[in-house]
N, C-alpha and C positions, 0 to 999 in steps of 0.2 A: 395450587397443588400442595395436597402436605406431602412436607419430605420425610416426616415419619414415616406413614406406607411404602414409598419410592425406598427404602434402607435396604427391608430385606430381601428382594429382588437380587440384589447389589450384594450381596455378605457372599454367596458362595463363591464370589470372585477374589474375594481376598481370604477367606481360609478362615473367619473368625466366626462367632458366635455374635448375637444380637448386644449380650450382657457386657462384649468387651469394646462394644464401639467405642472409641475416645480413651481408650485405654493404650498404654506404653506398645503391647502386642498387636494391637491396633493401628498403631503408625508406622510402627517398620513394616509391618504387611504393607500400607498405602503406600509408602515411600518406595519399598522393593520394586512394588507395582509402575508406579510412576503413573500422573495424570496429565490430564487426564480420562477416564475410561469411556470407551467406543464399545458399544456392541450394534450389532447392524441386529434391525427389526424385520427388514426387507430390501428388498433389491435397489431403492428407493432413498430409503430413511433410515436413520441410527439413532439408539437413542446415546444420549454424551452424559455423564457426571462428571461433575465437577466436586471438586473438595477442597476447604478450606480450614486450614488449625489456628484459632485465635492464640495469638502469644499471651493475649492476660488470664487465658482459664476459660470456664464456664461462665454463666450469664448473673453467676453472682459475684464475680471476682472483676469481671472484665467492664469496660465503656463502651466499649461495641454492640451498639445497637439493630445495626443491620448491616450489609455486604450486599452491594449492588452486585452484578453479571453483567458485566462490558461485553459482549461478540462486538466486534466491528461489522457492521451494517447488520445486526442481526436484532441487537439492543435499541428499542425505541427510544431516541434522545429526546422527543418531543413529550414523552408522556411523563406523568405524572404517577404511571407505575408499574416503573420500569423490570425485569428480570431481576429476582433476586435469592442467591442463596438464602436459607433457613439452617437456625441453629436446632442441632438433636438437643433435648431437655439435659441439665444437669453434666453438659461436656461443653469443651473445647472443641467440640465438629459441626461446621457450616456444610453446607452441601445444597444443591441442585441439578436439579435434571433437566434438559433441553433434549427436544426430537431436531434433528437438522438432515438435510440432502448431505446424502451418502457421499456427494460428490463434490463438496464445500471445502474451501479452503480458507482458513482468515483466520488476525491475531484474536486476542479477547485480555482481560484483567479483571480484579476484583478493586471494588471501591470502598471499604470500611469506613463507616460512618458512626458518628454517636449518635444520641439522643434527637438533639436540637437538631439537625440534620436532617432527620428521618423526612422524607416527603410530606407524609399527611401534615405532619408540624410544622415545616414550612408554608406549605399551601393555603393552612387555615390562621396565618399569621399574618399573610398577603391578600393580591388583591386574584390570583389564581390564574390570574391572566400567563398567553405563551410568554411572554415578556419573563414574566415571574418567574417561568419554569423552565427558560430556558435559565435566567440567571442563578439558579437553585443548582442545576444541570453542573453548569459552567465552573461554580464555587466547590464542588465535592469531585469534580474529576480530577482537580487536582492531587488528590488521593491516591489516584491509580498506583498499585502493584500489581506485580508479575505474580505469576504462579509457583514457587516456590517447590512444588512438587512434578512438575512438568521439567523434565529430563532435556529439552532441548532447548538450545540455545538461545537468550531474549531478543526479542525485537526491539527499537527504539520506534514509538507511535509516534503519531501528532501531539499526542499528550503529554505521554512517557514513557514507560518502560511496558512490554506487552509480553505476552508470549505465545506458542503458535498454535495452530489449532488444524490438525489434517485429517481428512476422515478416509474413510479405505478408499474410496474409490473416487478421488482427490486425482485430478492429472500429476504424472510424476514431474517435480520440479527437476529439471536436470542439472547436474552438478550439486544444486543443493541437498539432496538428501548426502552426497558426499562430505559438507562443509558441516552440516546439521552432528552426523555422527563422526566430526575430528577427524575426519581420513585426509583433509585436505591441509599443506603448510599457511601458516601467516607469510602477507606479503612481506619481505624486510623495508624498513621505509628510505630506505638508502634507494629503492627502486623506484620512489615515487617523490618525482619533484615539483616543488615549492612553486609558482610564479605570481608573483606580486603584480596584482593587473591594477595600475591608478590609473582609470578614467578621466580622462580631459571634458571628452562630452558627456559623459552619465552625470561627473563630480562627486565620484563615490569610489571605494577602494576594495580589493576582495583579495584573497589570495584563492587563486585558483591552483588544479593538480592535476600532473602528465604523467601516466603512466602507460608502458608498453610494451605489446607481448610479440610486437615484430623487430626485426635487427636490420629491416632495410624498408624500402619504399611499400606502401601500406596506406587502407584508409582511415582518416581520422574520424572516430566517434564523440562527437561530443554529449555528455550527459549532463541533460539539466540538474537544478536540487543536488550538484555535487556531492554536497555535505552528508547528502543520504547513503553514499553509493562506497565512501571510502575503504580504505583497508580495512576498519573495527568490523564494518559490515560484514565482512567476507565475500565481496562482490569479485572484489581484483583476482583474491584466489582463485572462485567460481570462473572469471570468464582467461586467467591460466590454466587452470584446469580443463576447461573445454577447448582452449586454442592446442594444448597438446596431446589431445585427446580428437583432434579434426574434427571438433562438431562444429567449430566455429574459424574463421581466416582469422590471422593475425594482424593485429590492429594498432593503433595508438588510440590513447582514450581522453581526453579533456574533461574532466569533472570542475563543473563551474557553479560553485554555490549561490544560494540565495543571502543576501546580505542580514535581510529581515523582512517581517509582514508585510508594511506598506511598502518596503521598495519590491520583494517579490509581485506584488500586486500589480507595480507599476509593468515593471519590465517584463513579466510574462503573457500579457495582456494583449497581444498583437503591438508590441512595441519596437517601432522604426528602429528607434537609437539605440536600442540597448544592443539589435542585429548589428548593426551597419557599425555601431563600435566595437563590439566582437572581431567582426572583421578587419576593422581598420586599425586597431589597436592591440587586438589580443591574438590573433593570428599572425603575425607577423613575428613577436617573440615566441611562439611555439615554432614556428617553423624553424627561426633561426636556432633554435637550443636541438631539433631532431636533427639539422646539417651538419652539426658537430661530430653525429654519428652516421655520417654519409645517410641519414633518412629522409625521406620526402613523402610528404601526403596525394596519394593516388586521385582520392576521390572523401566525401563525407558523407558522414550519418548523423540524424540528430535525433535524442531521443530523450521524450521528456512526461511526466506522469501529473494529471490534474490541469491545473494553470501550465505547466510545462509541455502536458500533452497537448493544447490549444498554441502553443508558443513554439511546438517543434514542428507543424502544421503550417504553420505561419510564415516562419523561418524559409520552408522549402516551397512554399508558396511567391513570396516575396523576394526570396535570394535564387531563382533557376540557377544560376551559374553556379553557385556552389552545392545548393544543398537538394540532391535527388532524393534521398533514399530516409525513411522517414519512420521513428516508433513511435507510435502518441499510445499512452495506458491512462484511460478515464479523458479521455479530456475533456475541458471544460467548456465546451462548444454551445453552451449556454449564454456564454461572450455574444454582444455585450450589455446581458439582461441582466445585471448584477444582483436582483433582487431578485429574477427565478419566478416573477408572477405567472409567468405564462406557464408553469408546468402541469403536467393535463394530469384528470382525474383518475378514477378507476376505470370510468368507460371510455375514454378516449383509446382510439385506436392508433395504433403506428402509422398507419397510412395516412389518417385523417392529421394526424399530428404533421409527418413529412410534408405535407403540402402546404404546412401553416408555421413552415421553420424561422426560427425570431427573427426579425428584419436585421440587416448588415450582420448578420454573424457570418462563417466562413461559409456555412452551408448556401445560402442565401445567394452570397457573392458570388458561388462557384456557378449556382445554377441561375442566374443571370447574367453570365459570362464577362461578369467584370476581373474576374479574376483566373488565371490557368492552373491546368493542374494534367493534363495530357502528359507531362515530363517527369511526373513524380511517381515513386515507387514507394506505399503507404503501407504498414501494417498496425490496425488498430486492435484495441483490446479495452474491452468493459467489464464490470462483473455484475452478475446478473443480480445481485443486489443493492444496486446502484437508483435503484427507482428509475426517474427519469434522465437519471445520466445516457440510459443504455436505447431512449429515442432518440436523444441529441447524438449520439454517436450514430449509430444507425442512418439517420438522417444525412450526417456527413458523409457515412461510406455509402450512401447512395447516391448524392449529390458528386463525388469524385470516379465513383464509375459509369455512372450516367454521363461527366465531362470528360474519360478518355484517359484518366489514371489509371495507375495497377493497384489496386488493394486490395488486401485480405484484412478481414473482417473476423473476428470472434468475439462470443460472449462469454465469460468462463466462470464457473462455479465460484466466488465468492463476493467482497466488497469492496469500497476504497481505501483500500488494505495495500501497504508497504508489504505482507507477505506474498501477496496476488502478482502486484507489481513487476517483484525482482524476479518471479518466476517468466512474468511476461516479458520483461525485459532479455533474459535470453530465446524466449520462442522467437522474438523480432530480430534478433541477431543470427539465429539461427536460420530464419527465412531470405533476410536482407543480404548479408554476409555470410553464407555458408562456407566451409572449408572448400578449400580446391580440391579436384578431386589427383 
């Protein structure tokens, strides 16, 4: 698409003339505006711009040879060419247009690249193969920034630094559009304690964190991928805010990080020990620091996104005794195909697929009744951008109420997106652990 044409479509929205694009009056209009811009096409679809100011100048001043378009799940990481802003001639202004569902939620960043960089010049240096292009991929995302003009609050991706992206007709995240526009306090970290969990059985060390929004006996939550969910997050605030606000029962919260790649891999993967150490190791000092303050754990939840969401599945599957009540976001019910051959085509159907779910995954287990699931109280969540995440999920929340479970099931407007997530993370809270009334 030239983004010459796509400009002045765009200019009555910011107050300027064609001649001042990239000019001084030109950016506090953008800025004032904040990006970036939504206009809905139809009931449907919106079209989005995006804008970007090169700090070295125009394209004779600057090394910037192009600016990738990151959407999370919306950007094709496999191709070779990929979304990307276009510089206006003779200015400092990148820009692109994207159509997207009215109804999408999810981060995105821009990736500035030089010369050497540029796709077609790596491609045609190489041997063009996926291999190549994923390594290509892998080497310039490192790059990732935020949007700079985009008014609300950064995300931390799997990459780096993101920012957020809601289109009008986006489900309301609750609590966070409060957190998003600063209406909400920072947790003080005096509220949120420290515990040094050294593993006897793992042989590995983490410091986990308890925080809590009840002052007596209450269920404990535990959240996977701690490290994701902490104070910086605005998580703790969000789920204070909604405990005093009765959208949510008052809880204690165990945020238990991942150490690293390979050890996340190991321990979220349907793994015995990492459970049974929890329990036998790290439960035990959470308990006795809550009896300090006359608190005791009622009952648990476990709740985990990705590898975590397969891991908190597992958890309530394998631990009945403690662990009923259950949030899996995305999981990774692909387990244990780790290479993903079997994922079906364009024409494959859901049905056709359900009947053909990877050998020994949860799905499988459930519905050959090696495994129960009649005790458990599931709330899953995928987004519909997820490719074939959203059979594997599907697949499971059929196999566990075909076996006698409770689950709710949704597929929700966006991708494997930390912004989707944290949203779904309180609709499970909010289903699982409602307020009393």
């Amino acid at each position: 698409m030239n983004q010459e044409s796509v400009l002045p479509v765009w200019l009555e929205y910011f107050g300027v003339c064609q001649e001042q694009v990239g000019s001084n009056v030109w950016w506090q209009s953008v800025s004032s505006t904040g990006m970036p811009f939504i206009k809905e096409e139809s009931e449907q679809t919106s079209s989005v711009l995006f804008v970007w100011q090169d700090p070295q100048g125009n394209e004779y001043e600057s090394s910037i040879a192009g600016v990738l378009l990151d959407v999370n799940s919306l950007t094709d990481h496999h191709s070779w060419e990929p979304v990307c802003l276009h510089r206006i001639s003779g200015t400092d202004v990148w820009l692109g247009e994207l159509q997207v569902d009215s109804s999408w939620r999810g981060s995105y960043s821009f990736i500035p690249i030089e010369k050497h960089q540029l796709p077609d010049s790596v491609r045609q240096t190489g041997d063009g193969s996926r291999e190549a292009q994923r390594a290509w991929w892998m080497s310039v995302a490192v790059n990732q920034i935020s949007d700079p003009l985009n008014p609300l609050p950064e995300l931390v991706s799997g990459w780096g630094i993101s920012s957020p992206l809601h289109l009008p007709k986006a489900t309301t995240a609750l609590g966070w559009q409060e957190w998003d526009r600063g209406e909400l306090n920072a947790i003080p970290v005096s509220r949120v304690h420290a515990i040094n969990w050294s593993s006897t059985n793992l042989g590995n060390q983490r410091t986990v964190w308890l925080f809590s929004t009840a002052t007596s006996d209450a269920p404990l939550v535990i959240l996977l991928d701690g490290q994701k969910w902490g104070a910086p997050s605005g998580t703790l605030s969000v789920l204070q805010y909604l405990t005093d606000t009765f959208k949510i029962a008052s809880a204690h919260y165990l945020l238990v990080p991942s150490i690293d790649g390979p050890t996340r891999w190991k321990e979220l993967s349907c793994h015995h020990s990492f459970w049974q150490s929890l329990l036998d190791e790290l439960l035990p000092i959470v308990t006795s620091m809550l009896a300090v303050d006359d608190c005791s754990v009622t009952d648990f939840l476990v709740a985990g996104q990705s590898l975590g969401g397969l891991s908190a599945l597992y958890a309530g599957i394998t631990f009945p005794k403690y662990f009923s009540k259950v949030i899996s976001l995305s999981g990774s019910f692909w387990w244990p195909e780790d290479s993903r051959m079997r994922a079906p085509n364009d024409t494959t159907s859901s049905d056709e697929w359900i009947k053909n779910v990877p050998a020994n995954s949860l799905a499988d287990q459930i519905l050959k009744n090696q495994i129960s699931v009649s005790h458990l109280q599931v709330f899953l969540n995928v987004g519909s951008g997820e490719a074939d995440m959203c059979l594997y999920n599907e697949a499971t929340y059929r196999a566990i109420r075909q076996k006698g479970g409770r689950v709710h099931y949704e597929v929700v407007c966006g991708g494997h997106d930390w912004l989707s997530w944290r949203s779904g993370l309180i609709d499970g809270l909010r289903h699982l652990m409602p307020a009393r009334s």
